[in-house]
N, C-alpha and C positions, 0 to 999 in steps of 0.2 A: 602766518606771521613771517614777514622776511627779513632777512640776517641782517640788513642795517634796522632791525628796528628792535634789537636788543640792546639790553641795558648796558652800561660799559661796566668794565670790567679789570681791578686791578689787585695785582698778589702781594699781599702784606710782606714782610721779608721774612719772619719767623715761619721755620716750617720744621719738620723732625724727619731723619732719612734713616730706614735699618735695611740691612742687606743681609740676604738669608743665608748662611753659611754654606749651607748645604748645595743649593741651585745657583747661586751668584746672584739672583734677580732683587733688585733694589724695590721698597714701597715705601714712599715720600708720602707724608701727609701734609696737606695746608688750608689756611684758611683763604677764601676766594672771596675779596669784597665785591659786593653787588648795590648799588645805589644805597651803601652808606652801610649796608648789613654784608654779615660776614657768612657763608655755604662754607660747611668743609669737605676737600675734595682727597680722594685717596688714589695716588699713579704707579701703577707698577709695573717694572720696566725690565724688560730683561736682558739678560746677561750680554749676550753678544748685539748685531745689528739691530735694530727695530725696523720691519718688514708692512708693516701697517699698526692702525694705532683702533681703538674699539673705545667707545663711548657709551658705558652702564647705566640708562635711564630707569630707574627703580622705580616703585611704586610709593604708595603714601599708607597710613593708619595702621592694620594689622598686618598687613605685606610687606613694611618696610622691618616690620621683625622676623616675622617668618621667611622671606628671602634675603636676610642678610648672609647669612654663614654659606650660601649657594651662591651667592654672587660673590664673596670674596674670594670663595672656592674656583668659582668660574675666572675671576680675574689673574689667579695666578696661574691657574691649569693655561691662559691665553698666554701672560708673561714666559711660559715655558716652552709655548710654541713660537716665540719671536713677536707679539702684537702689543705692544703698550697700550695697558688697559689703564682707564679712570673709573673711579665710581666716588659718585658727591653724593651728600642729602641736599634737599630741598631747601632755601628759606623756609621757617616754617615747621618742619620737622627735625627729628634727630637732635644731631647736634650742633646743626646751623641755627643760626639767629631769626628770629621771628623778624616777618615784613612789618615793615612801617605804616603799610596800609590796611595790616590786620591777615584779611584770611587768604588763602592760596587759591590761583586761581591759573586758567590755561596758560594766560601769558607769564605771569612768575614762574612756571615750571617749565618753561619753554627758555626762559632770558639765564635760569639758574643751568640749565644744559648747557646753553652756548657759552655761557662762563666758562665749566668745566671744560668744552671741547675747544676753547679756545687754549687754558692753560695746555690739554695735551698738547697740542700744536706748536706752544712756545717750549714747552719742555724738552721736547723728542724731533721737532721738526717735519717730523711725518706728515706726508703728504696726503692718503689715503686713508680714510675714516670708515669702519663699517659702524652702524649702530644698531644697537638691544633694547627692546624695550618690555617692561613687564605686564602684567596687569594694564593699572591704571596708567603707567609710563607707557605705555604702547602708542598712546595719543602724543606724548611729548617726543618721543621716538621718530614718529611719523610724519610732525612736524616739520623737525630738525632733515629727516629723509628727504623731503617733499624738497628743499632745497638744495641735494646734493647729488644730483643726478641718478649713476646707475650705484651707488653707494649701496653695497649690502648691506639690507636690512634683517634683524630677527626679531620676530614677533612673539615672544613666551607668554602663552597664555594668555592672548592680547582680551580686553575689555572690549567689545563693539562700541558702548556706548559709556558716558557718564552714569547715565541712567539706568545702565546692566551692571554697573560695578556697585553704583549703592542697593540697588534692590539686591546683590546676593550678600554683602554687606549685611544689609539689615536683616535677611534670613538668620545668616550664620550668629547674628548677636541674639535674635530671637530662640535659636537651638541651644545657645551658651546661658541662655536665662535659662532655660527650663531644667535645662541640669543641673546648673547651681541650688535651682531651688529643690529640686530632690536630693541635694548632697545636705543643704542647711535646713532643712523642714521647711522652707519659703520664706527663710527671711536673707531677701536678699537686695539691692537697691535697686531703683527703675532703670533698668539698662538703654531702655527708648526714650528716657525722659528729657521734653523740651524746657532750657534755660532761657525764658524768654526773655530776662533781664540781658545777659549775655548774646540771647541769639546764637543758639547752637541745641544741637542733638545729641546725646553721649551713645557709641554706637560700640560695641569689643572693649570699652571702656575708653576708647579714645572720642577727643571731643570736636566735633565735624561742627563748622560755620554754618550755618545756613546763608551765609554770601559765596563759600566756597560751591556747598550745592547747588544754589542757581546757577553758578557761573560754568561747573563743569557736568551735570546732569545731560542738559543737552547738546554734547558732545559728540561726536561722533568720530569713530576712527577713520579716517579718510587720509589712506598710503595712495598716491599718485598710482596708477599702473603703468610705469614707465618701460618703456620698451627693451629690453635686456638689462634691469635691475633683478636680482638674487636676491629673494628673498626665504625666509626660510619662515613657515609658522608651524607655534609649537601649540600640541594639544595636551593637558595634563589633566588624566580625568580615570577614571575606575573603567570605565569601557572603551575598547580600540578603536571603535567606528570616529568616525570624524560626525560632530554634532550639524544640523540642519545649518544653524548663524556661521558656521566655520566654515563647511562644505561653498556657502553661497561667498564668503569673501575669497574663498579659493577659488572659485569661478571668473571673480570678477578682475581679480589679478590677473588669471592666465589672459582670460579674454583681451586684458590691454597690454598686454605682450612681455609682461615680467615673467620670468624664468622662477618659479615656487619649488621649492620645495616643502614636504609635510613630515616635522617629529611624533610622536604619537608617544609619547610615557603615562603608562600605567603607576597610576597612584590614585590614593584617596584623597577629598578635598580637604586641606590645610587648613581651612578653617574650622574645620570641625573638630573639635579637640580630642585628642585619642588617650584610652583609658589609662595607659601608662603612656610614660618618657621614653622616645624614641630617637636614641643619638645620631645627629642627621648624617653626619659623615657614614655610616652602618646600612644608610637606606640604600635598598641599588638602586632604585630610582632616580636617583641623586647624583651616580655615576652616569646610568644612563644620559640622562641629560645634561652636564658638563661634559661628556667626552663626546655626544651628536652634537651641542652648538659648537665644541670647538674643531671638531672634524671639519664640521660643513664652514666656518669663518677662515680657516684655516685653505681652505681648497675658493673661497668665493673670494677673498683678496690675494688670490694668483698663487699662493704657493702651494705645492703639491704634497698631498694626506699622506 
């Protein structure tokens, strides 16, 4: 998709500003109209110059809960090193307003980015943009990459495909049933069950299109190998090794002459629900990776770690 062929994009005037006492750094929330619907986007901006500006493409369904409080984390630990960070939801998700044409799909997640990345641009002036993308955002990330040259890119946890993010998806809802049902004696509701009236899946208890699945299933993550673009990908997983699908998209980068680097954070998978509440600020996981992406963003748009 290329940048003239997103949707236009205009900033209602009501917006809310607080400034953290303590670091000086301002986070501005607003609402970002998109062909008639409203993304709300969050920019936080810090104290002194703005040095580069970073673009937060999140993921969708149980990812957009489970990595929220790490990305707001992340976005201020950037505002603190000089980078005016955004992070929106999705039409669609959150607390943005559902599309007019129903379910979400590549190009709605692609037109709701540049939305966002165009307000940092009006807001901050910044010239320079690196972008993150998660999971499933790794594809909208990669997108928005493919058009911005040697733009550093971060890839956490990226999804290969459409079709690898719902199959682990539907595992991890398949593993959440079976323990429900030995928590309740088995009574518990169809966690896979099709609404065919609706057309949809209910999958972690959120409820997936089945237009949204055709549309992004076959998907593939395809980052340009642009020749001295920095990119960084992240591996988040119980084992250090780099997985087979990881190793071969780090091949295929170097090969076309982007500059990789590889995180490695040890953790368990997030979707798996853990026996007790684990306050995520406590995990070092957690620190580990806010303080490797902001290291490495920090050093990959010019300024020194």
């Amino acid at each position: 998709m290329r940048a003239d062929d997103a949707a236009p994009m205009t900033v209602p005037g009501a917006r809310s500003t607080w400034c953290d006492p303590r670091s000086g750094e301002t986070e501005e929330t607003t609402f970002l109209e998109v062909d008639g619907a409203r993304i709300i986007a969050f920019l936080h901006v810090p104290r002194g110059p703005v040095r580069a500006g970073v673009l937060l493409c999140g993921s969708l369904y149980e990812d957009l809960q489970v990595n929220y409080r790490r990305e707001l984390l992340l976005a201020r630990e950037l505002a603190g090193r000089g980078m005016a960070t955004v992070r929106f939801h999705y039409r669609g998700t959150g607390n943005s307003d559902g599309l007019s044409s129903g379910p979400v799909t590549l190009r709605s997640l692609v037109e709701d980015a540049r939305a966002a990345e165009s307000w940092l641009r009006q807001r901050t002036g910044v010239a320079d943009i690196a972008f993150y993308g998660a999971k499933l955002g790794a594809l909208v990330c990669a997108a928005l990459a493919d058009g911005a040259g040697q733009a550093p890119t971060v890839l956490c946890a990226p999804a290969l495909s459409g079709a690898d993010y719902f199959r682990a998806m539907s595992r991890a809802g398949r593993v959440a049933r079976v323990r429900a049902q030995r928590a309740t004696g088995g009574q518990t509701g169809d966690m896979g069950a099709t609404g065919a009236r609706d057309s949809f899946v209910e999958i972690l208890g959120h409820k997936v299109y089945t237009a949204s699945l055709e549309d992004l299933r076959p998907r593939q993550l395809e980052l340009a190998p642009v020749k001295g673009r920095h990119v960084l990908m992240i591996q988040i997983a119980a084992s250090e090794a780099l997985t087979k699908p990881y190793e071969a998209l780090a091949e295929r980068l170097r090969e076309g002459g982007a500059e990789l680097d590889v995180l490695r954070v040890q953790a368990r998978q997030v979707w798996f629900l853990p026996d007790t509440w684990e306050p995520e600020d406590e995990k070092p996981e957690l620190r580990a990776l806010i303080t490797g992406i902001s290291d490495w963003l920090e050093t990959a748009t010019g300024r020194s770690a």
